[in-house]
C-alpha positions as CSV (number, residue, x, y, z in Angstrom):
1,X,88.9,84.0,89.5
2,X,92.2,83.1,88.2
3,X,92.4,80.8,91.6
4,X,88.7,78.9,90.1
5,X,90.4,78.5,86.6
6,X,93.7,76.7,88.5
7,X,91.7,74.4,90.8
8,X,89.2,73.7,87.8
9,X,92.0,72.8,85.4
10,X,92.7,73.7,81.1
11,X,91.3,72.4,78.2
12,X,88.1,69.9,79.4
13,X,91.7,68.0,81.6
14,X,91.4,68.7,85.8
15,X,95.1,69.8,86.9
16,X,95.5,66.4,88.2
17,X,94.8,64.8,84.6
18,X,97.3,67.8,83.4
19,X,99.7,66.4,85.5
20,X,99.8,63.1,84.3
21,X,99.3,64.5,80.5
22,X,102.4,67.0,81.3
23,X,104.8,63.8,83.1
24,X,108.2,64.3,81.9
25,X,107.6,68.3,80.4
26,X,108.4,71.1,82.3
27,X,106.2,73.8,81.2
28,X,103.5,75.9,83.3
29,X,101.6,78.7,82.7
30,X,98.9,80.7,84.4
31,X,96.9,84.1,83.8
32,X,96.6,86.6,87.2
33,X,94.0,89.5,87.1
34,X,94.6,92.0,90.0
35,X,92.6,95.6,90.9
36,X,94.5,97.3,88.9
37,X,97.0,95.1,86.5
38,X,96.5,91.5,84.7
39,X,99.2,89.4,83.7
40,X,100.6,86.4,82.3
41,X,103.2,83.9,83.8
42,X,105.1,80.8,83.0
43,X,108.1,78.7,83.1
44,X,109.8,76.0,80.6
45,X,112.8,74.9,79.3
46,X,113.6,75.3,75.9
47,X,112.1,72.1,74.7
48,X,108.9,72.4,76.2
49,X,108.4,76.1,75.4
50,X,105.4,75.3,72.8
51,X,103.9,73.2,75.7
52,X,104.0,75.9,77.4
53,X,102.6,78.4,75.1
54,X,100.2,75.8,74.4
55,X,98.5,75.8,78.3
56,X,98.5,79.6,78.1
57,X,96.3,79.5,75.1
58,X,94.1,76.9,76.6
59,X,94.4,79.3,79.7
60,X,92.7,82.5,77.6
61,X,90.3,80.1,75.3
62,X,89.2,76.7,77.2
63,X,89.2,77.1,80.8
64,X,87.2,74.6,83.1
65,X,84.2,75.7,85.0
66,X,83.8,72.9,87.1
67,X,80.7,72.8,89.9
68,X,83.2,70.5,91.7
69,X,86.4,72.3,91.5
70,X,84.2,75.5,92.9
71,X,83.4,74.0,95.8
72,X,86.3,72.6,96.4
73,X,87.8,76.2,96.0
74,X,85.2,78.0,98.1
75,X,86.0,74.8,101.3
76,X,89.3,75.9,100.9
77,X,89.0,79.6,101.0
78,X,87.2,79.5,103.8
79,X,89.2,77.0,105.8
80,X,91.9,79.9,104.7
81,X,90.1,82.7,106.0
82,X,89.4,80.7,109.4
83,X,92.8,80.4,109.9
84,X,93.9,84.2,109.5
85,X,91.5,85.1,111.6
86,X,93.1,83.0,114.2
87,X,96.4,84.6,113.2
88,X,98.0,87.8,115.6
89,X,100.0,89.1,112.8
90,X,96.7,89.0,110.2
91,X,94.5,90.2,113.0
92,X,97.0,92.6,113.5
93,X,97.5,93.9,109.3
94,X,93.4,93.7,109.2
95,X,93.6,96.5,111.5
96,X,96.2,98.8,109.9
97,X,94.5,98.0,106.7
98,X,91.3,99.3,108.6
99,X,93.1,102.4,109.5
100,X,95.1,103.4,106.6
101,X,92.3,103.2,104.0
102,X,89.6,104.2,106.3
103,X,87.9,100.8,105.8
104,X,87.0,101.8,101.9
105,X,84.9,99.3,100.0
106,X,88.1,99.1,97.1
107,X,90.6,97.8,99.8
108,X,88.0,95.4,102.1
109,X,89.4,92.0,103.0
110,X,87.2,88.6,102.2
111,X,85.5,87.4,105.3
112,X,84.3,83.9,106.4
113,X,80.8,85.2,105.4
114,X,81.4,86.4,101.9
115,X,82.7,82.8,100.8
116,X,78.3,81.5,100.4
117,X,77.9,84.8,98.5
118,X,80.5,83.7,96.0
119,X,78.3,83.2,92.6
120,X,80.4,80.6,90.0
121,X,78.0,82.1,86.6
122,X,79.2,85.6,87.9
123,X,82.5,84.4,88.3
124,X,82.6,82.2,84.8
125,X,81.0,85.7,82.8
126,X,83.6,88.1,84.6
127,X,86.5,85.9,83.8
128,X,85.5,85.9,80.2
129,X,84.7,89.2,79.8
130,X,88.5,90.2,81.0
131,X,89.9,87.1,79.1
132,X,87.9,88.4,75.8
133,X,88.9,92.5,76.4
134,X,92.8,91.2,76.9
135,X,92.9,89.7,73.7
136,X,90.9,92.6,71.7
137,X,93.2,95.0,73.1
138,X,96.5,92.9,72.8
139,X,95.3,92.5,68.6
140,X,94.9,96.1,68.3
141,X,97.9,97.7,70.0
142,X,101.0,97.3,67.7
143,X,103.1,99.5,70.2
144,X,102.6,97.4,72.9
145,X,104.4,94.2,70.7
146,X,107.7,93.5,72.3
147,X,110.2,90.8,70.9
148,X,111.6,88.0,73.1
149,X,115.8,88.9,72.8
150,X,117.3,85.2,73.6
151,X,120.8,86.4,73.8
152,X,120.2,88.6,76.9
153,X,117.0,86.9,78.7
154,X,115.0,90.5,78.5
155,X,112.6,92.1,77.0
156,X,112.9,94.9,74.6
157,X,110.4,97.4,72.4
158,X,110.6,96.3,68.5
159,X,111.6,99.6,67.9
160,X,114.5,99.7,69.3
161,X,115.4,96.2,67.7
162,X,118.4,96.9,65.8
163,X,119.3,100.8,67.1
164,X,123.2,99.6,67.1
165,X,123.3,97.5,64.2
166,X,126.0,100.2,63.1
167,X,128.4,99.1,65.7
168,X,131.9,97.9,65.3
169,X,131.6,95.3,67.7
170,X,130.0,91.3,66.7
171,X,126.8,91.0,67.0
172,X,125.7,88.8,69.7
173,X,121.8,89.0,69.5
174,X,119.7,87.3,66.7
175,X,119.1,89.9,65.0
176,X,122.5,90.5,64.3
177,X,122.2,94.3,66.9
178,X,124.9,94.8,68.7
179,X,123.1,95.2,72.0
180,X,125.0,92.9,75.1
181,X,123.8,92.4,78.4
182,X,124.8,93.9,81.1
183,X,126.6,91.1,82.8
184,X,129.2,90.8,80.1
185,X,132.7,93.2,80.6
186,X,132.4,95.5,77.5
187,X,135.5,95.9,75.3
């Protein structure tokens, strides 16, 4: 679904109107749902990071659910298909899927004659659905708020924020903790 929302485009814009719009910027951001995780992904330099944050909002509350851009997706999907059927190795990985899970309905691979099956209202609701529980639950879940640490590029729990604010050594985080990354020689 998150492939429909990236063909379709943000914000009533196609991609190819984004482009244009985004000339000059360098910011992206996209949503993935999997199985089992969903995510969030992007990319900016520091200028553009609002941009940035900007298309991810437009990502959770305005996608596009173009008739066009679906069968676009859908001609492309298949032509995909086609070819990995034509491919050893995939021919190959089909079968030790096959044999590994005991061909169970959770691990099946798309074939060239699920693509007409394919129903964009499904689709649009199911996306939504995700898109509307992922926020709820994000709202709700204070322990799950991390804090972006710009001194050392990772992430890391609010809690333990400032745990070595008591330290000898200058502080080298915003916060003023104490905490350095690992890439630095400690004194």
């Amino acid at each position: 679904m998150t492939g429909l929302v990236g063909v379709s485009g943000v914000g009533g814009l196609s991609p190819v109107d984004l482009g244009k719009m985004l000339s000059g910027q360098i910011a992206n951001a996209s949503l993935s749902m999997g199985s089992y995780t969903h995510g969030v992904g992007g990319g900016s330099t520091p200028k553009d990071l609002e941009t940035a944050l900007q298309l991810m909002y437009l990502s959770f509350t305005a996608a596009n659910h173009d008739p066009d851009a679906f069968e676009l997706m859908k001609r492309r999907l298949r032509a995909n298909l086609v070819n990995q059927g034509q491919s050893p190795g995939a021919v190959f990985g089909e079968r030790v899927r096959l044999v590994n899970t005991v061909n169970n309905y959770m691990s099946r691979s798309m074939k060239v004659e699920d693509v007409d099956a394919l129903d964009q209202s499904k689709m649009e609701a199911f996306y939504k659905s995700q898109v509307r529980q992922r926020r709820r639950t994000s709202r709700s879940s204070s322990s799950a708020r991390s804090t972006w640490r710009r001194s050392n590029r990772c992430w890391r729990p609010t809690s333990a924020r400032c745990r070595r604010r008591a330290s000898p050594r200058p502080p080298t985080a915003p916060c003023g903790c104490s905490f350095r990354p690992t890439s630095r020689k400690r004194s």
